[in-house]
One Martini backbone bead per residue (centre of mass of N, CA, C, O) as a GRO file, in nm:
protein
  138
    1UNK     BB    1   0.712  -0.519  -0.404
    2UNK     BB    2   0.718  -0.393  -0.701
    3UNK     BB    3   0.857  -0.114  -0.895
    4UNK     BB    4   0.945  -0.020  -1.197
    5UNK     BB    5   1.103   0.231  -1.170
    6UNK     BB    6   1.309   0.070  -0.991
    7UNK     BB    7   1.422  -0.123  -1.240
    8UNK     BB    8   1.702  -0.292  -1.282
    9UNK     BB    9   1.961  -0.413  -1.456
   10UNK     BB   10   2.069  -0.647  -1.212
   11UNK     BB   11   1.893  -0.684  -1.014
   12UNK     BB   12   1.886  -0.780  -0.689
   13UNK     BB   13   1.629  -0.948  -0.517
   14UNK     BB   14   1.405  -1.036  -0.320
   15UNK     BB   15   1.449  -1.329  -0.155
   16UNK     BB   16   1.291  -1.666  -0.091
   17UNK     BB   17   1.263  -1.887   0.208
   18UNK     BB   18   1.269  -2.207   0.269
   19UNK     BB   19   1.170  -2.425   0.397
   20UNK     BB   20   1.258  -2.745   0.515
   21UNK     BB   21   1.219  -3.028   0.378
   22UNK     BB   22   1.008  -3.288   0.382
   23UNK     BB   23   0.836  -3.597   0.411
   24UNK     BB   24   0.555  -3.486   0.419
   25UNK     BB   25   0.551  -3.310   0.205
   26UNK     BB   26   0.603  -3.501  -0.029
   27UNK     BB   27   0.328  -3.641   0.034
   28UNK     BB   28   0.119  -3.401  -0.021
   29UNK     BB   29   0.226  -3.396  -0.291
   30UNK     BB   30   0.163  -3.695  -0.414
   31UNK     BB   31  -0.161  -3.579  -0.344
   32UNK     BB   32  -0.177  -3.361  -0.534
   33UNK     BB   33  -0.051  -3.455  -0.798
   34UNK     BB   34  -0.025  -3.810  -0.875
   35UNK     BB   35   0.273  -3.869  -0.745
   36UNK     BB   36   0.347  -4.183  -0.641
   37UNK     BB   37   0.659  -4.221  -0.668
   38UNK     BB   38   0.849  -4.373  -0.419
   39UNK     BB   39   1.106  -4.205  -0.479
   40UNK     BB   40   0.906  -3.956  -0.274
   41UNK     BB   41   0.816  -4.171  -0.014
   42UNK     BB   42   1.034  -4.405  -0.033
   43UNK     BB   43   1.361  -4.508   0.116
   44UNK     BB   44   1.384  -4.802   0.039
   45UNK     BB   45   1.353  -4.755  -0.277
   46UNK     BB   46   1.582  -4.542  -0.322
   47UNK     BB   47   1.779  -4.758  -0.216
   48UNK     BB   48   1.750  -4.957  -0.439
   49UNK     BB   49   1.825  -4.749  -0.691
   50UNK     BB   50   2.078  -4.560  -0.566
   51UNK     BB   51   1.993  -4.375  -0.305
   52UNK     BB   52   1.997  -4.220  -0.023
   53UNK     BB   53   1.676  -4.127  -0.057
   54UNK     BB   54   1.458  -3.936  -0.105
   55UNK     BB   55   1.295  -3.730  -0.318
   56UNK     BB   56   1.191  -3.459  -0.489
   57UNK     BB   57   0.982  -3.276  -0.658
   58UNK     BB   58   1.039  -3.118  -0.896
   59UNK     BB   59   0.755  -2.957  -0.920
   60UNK     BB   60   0.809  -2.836  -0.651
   61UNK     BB   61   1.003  -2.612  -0.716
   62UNK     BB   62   0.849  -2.482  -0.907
   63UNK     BB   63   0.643  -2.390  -0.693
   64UNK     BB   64   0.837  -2.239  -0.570
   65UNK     BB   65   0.891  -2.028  -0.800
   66UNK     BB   66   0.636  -1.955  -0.865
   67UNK     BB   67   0.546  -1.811  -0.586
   68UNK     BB   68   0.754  -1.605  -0.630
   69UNK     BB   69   0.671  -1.443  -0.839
   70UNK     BB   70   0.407  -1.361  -0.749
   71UNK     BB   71   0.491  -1.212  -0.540
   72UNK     BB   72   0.638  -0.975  -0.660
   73UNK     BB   73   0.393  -0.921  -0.853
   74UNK     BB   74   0.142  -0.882  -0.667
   75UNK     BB   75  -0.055  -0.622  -0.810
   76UNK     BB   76   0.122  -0.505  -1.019
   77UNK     BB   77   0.137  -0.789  -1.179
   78UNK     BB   78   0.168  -1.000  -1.411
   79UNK     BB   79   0.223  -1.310  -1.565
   80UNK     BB   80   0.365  -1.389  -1.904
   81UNK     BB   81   0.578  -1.600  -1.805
   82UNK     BB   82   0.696  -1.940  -1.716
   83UNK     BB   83   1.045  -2.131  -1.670
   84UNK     BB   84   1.184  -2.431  -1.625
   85UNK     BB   85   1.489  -2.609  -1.487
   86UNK     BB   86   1.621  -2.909  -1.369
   87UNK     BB   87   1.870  -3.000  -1.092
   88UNK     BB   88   1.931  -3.072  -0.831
   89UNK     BB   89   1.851  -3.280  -0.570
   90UNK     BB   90   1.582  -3.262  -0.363
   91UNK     BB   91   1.623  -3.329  -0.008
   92UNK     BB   92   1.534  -3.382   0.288
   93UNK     BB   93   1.623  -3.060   0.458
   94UNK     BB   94   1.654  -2.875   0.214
   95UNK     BB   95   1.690  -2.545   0.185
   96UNK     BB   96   1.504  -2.328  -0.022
   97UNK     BB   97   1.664  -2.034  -0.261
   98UNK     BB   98   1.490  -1.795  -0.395
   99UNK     BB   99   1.634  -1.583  -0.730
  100UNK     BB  100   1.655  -1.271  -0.865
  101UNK     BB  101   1.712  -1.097  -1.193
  102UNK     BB  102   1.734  -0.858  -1.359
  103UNK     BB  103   1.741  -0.854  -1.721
  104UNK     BB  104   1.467  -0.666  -1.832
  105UNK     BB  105   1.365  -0.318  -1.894
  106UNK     BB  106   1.015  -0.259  -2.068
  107UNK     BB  107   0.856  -0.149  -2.376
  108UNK     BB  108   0.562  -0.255  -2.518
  109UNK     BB  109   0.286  -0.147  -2.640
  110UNK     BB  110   0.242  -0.001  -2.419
  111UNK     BB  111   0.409  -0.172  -2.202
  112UNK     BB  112   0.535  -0.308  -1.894
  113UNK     BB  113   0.837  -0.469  -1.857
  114UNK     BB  114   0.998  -0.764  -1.713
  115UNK     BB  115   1.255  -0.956  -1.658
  116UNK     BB  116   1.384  -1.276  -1.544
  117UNK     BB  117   1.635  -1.438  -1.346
  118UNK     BB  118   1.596  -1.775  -1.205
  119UNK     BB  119   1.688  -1.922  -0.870
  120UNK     BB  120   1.716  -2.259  -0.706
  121UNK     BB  121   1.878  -2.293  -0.383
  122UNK     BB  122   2.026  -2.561  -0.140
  123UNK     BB  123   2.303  -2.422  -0.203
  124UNK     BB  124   2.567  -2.288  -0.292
  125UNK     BB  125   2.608  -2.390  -0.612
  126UNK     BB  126   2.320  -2.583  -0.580
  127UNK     BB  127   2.103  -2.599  -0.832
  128UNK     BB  128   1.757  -2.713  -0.855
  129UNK     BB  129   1.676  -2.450  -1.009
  130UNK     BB  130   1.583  -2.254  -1.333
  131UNK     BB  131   1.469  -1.951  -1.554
  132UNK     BB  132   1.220  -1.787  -1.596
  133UNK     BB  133   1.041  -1.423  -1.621
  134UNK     BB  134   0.733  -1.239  -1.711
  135UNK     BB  135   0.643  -0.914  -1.683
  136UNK     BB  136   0.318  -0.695  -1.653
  137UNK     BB  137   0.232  -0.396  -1.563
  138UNK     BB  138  -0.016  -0.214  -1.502
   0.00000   0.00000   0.00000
């Protein structure tokens, strides 16, 4: 749980720690979202179009990033900006690492807000989705 009074800019927040992706998890993605694009659940598929395997869904990581901003928000602020980019493609077995950075911690129109600058790598330097949130506390 953040506290406002506490957040410095450059503060590094805690990571949230994703177990690491399934072909199960892939395939419950792809019947929850309606993707159900075979490059996500068929490795025949994946290996015909020149990839080692199946790839997971990018919203599957969005929605990695997506939990970790409420998690910090937890009952302290609401999400007012959620947007990422994605970056390098997440296979079965990579173990998701969200990170945030505070960018910016203000005051306007006497409401309190900070920036976050997101990351998610499955491994160091390895950045598979980046973004922005901002939250606005009680």
């Amino acid at each position: 749980m953040l506290i406002y009074e506490e957040l410095k800019q450059e503060q590094s927040l805690q990571p949230l720690i994703k177990p690491a992706v399934t072909k199960v998890q892939l395939v419950k993605y792809a019947g929850a979202s309606g993707d159900f694009n075979l490059l996500h659940t068929d490795d025949a598929f994946a290996q015909k179009i020149g990839l080692s395997g199946v790839i997971a869904h990018g919203m599957l990581v969005m929605g990695f990033l997506g939990q970790y901003v409420n998690e910090l928000a937890s009952d302290q602020a609401e999400v007012t900006l959620f947007r990422m980019r994605f970056g390098a493609m997440t296979r079965p077995g990579d173990q998701i690492t969200c990170t945030a950075i505070v960018e910016k911690v203000y005051e306007e129109a006497g409401k309190r807000y900070v920036s976050l600058n997101l990351t998610a790598e499955k491994a160091p330097e390895k950045v598979v989705g980046s973004g922005q949130a901002v939250l606005r506390f009680h």
